[in-house]
C-alpha positions in Angstrom: -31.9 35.9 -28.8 -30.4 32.4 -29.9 -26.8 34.0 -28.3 -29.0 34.7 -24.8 -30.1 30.7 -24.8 -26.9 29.5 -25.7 -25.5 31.3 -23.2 -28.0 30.1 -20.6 -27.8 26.5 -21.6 -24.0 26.7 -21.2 -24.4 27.9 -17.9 -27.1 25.6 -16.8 -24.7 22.6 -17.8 -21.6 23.9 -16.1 -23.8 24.4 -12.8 -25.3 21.1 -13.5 -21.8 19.7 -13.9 -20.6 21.6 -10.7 -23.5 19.8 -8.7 -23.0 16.4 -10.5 -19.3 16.6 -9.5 -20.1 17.3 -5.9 -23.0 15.1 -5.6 -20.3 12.1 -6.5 -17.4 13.5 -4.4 -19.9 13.3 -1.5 -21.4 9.5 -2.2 -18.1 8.4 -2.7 -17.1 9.6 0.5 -20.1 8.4 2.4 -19.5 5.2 0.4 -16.3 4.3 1.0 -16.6 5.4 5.5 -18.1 1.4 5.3 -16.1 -0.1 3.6 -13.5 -2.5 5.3 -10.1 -0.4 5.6 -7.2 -1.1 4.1 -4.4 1.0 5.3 -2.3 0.5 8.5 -1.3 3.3 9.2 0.1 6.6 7.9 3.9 5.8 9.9 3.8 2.7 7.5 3.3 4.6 4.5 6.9 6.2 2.4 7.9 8.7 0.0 9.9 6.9 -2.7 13.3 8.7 -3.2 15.7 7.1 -6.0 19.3 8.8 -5.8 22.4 7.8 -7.7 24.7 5.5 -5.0 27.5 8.4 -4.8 24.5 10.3 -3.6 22.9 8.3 -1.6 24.3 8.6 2.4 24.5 12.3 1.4 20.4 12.5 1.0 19.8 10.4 3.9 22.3 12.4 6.2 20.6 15.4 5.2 17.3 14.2 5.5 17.9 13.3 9.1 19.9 16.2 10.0 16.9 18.4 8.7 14.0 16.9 10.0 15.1 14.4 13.1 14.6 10.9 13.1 17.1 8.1 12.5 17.8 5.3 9.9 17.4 1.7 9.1 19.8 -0.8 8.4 20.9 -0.3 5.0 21.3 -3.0 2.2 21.4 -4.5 -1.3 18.6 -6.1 -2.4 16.3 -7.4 -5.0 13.0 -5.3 -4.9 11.9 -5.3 -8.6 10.6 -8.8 -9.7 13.1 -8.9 -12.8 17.1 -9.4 -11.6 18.2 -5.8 -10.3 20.4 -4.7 -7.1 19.7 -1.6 -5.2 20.8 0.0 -2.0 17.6 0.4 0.2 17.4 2.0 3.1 14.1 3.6 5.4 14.7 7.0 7.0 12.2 7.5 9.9 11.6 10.9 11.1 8.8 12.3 12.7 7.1 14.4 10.0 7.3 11.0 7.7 9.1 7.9 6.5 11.1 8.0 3.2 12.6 4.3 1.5 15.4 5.5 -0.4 16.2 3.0 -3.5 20.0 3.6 -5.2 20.2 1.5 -7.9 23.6 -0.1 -8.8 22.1 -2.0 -11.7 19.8 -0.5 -14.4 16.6 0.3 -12.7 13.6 -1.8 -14.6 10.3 0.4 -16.3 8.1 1.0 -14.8 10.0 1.2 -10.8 11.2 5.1 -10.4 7.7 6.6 -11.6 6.1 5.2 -8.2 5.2 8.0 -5.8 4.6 6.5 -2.6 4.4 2.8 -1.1 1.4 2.2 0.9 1.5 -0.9 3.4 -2.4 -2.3 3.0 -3.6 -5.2 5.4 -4.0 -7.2 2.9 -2.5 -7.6 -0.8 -5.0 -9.2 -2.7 -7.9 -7.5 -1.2 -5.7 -4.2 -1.8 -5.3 -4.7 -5.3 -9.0 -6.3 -5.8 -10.6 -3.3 -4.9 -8.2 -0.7 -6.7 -9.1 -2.3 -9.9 -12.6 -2.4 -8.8 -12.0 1.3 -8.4 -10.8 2.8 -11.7 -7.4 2.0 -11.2 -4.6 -0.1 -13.6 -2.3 -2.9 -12.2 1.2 -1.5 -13.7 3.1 -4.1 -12.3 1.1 -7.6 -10.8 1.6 -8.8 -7.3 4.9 -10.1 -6.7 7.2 -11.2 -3.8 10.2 -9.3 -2.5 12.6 -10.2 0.7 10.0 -9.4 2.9 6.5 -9.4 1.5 4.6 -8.7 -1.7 4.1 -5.7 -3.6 2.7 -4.2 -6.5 2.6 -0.8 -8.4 -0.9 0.7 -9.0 -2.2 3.4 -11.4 -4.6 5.9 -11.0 -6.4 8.4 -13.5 -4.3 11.3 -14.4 -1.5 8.8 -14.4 -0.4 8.9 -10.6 1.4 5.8 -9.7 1.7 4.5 -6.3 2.9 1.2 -4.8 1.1 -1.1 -2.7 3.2 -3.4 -0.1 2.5 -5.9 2.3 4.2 -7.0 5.0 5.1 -11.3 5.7 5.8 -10.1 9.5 3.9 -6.6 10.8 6.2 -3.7 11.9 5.6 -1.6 14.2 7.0 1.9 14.1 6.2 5.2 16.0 3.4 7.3 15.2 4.6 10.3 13.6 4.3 13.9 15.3 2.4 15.2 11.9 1.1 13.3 8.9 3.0 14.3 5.5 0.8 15.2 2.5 1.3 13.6 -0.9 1.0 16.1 -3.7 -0.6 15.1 -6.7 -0.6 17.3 -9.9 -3.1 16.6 -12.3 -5.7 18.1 -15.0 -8.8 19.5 -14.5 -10.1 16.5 -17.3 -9.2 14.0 -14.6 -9.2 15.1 -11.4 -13.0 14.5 -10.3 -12.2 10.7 -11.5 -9.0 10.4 -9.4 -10.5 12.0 -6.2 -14.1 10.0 -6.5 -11.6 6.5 -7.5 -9.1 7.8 -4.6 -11.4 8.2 -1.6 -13.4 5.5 -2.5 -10.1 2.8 -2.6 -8.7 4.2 0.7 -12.2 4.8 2.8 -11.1 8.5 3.0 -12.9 11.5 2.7 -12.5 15.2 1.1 -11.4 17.4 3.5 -11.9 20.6 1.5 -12.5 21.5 -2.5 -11.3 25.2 -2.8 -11.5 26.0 -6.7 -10.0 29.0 -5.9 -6.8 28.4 -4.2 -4.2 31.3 -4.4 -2.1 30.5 -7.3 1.4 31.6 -5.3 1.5 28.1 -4.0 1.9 27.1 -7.7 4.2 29.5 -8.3 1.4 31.9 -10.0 1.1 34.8 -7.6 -1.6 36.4 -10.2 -3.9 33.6 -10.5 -5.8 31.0 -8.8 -6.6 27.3 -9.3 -8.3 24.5 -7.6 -6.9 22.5 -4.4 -8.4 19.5 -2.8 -7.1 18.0 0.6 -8.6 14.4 1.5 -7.8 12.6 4.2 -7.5 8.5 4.7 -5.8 5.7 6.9 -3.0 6.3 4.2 -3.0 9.7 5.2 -3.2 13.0 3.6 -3.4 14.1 0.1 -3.8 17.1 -1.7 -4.6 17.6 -5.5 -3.6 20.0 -7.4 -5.5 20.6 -10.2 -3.6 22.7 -12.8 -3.3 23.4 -16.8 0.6 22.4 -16.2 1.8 25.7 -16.7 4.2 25.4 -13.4 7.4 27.3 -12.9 10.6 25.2 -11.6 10.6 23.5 -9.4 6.3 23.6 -8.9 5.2 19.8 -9.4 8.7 18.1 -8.9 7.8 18.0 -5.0 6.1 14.5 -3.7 5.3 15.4 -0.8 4.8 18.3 1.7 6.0 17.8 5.2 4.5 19.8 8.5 6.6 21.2 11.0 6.4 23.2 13.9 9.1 26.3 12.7 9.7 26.7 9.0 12.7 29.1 9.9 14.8 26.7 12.1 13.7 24.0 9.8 14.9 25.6 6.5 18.6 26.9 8.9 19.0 22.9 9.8 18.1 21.5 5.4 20.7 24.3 4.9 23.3 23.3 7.2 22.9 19.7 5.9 23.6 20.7 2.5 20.5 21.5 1.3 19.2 24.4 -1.3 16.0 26.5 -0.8 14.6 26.9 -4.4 11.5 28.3 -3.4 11.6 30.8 -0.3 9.1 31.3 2.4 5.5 32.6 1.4 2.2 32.6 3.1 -1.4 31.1 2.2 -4.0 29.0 3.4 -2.8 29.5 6.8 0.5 28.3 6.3 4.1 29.6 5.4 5.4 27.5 2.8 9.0 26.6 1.0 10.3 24.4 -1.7 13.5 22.6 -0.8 15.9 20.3 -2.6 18.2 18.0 -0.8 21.6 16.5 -1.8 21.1 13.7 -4.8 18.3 16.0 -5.9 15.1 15.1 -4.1 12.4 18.3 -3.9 10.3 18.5 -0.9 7.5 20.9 0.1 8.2 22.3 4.1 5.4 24.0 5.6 4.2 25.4 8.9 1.1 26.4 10.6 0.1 30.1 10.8 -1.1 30.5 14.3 
C-alpha cells in the first residue's frame, strides 16, 4: 500500500514538474516577444574558430572552398583586453560567418572557451539585461579596435561573447541561418533555455524529449532536443547525460545547405575529413565534418 502511494506521489511530482517546466518555457517566451530587441541580425552573429597560425589560411581556404563565400582583410590585433596578438580574420559565406582568432602570443583565460560572438545594438543594455537574466559577466565590458565586447555565461556553463560595433556594418543576409549547438545536462537545461529566450526575445521552436539518439551518436536511445529561435538566430539544445561518442559535442555549430552530398565532395576536396557520415532524422540528413586546423562542424540538409 505505502509502495502504491509513493509511487503515485512520484509521479504526480514528475508531471507536476513536466507542467511547471512548460508553463515557464511558455511565459518566458511570451515575456520576452516585448521586450526591446537586442540583436542585429543573424549575418552579424560568428562562430568563434581558434587555429594554430601554421593552420590558419589552411581552415579559412577550406572553409570557403566548402561552403562559398569570401574573406575579410586579415590582421594582427589586440582583441583580449590584457596585451596579446592574434591573426583575425571574418570568413563570410552564405550558410554563416566565422571570425577565426590565431594566436601568436599566449592566448589569455578565459578567450578560447567563447562559442559565439553576438553583435547586440547596444553594449550596456546587452550586458544589463543578461545579468538580469541568470547569466555571469566572465570578462567585463572592454574596448577593442573597433568596439566593445564582453564574454557572457550562461547556466550549464555555455559561454558566448557579446560585441558592439563603434561604426554599423552591413553585410549580406545569409541564404540559411546556422544553428548553435549547445550541449548541456538535463539539471540545467530548463534554466538555460527560460534565461536564453528571455535575454534574446526569442522563442522555443520545438521541445522533443524524445529525439532519436543517432544524432548523438546513440542509434539505441533517445534524448531531449530543443530548437529556439531569436534575432541572434537559431539554437538547438541538446540535453544529454554526456555519454557522447567522438566527435558528438565538439561541433559549435550546424550549418544548412541545400545538397549534403556535393557539400561533403567540395569539404573533402578542400582538405577536409568526414568523421561522422551521412544519416537521417528529424527530416534531415546529417554529417559531422572536421576542417584543416581542427575545427568540427555539423552539415545538414533538408529532407524533401
Amino acid at each position: 500500500m505505502n509502495l502504491n502511494i509513493r509511487s503515485a506521489v512520484v509521479k504526480a511530482a514528475l508531471v507536476a514538474g513536466l507542467a511547471v517546466s512548460s508553463l515557464v518555457l511558455s511565459v518566458a517566451s511570451a515575456a520576452s516577444a516585448s521586450a526591446p530587441p537586442l540583436a542585429v541580425g543573424p549575418q552579424y552573429d560568428t562562430t568563434h574558430v581558434y587555429v594554430a597560425p601554421e593552420n590558419f589560411d589552411k581552415f579559412t581556404d577550406s572553409f570557403v572552398a566548402t561552403f562559398g563565400g569570401h574573406k575579410s582583410q586579415q590582421g594582427v590585433f589586440q582583441v583580449t583586453p590584457t596585451p596579446s596578438q592574434t591573426m583575425s580574420q571574418l570568413v563570410f559565406t552564405p550558410v554563416g560567418t566565422v571570425s577565426v582568432f590565431g594566436f601568436k602570443t599566449p592566448v589569455p583565460y578565459p578567450f578560447g572557451s567563447e562559442r559565439t560572438g553576438y553583435l547586440v545594438k547596444d553594449m550596456d543594455a546587452a550586458v544589463r539585461s543578461a545579468r538580469e537574466h541568470g547569466a555571469d559577466v566572465k570578462v567585463a565590458t572592454f574596448p577593442d579596435p573597433i568596439g566593445r565586447d564582453a564574454i557572457i555565461t550562461w547556466p550549464g556553463g555555455v559561454n558566448m561573447q557579446l560585441y558592439w560595433h563603434t561604426q554599423v556594418p552591413k553585410y549580406d543576409a545569409l541564404e540559411t541561418v546556422p544553428e548553435n549547438r549547445v550541449y548541456v545536462s538535463p539539471e540545467r537545461a530548463d534554466a538555460l533555455i527560460r534565461d536564453f529566450v528571455a535575454f534574446s526575445r526569442g522563442k522555443v521552436v520545438s521541445d522533443d524529449p524524445h529525439a532519436a539518439g543517432v544524432e548523438i551518436g546513440n542509434p539505441a536511445g533517445t534524448y531531449r532536443r530543443v530548437r529556439l529561435d531569436s534575432g541572434f538566430g537559431k539554437m538547438t539544445i541538446l540535453v544529454t547525460n554526456g555519454h557522447l561518442p567522438y566527435p558528438f559535442g565538439y561541433e559549435m555549430t550546424g550549418y544548412e545547405v541545400k545538397d549534403l552530398a556535393v557539400t561533403l565532395a567540395k569539404a573533402k576536396g578542400a582538405g577536409a575529413a568526414v568523421l561522422v557520415q551521412p544519416f537521417t532524422s528529424d527530416q534531415r540528413e546529417s554529417a559531422l565534418v572536421q576542417f584543416p586546423g581542427g575545427y568540427i562542424a555539423e552539415i545538414h540538409a533538408t529532407v524533401r
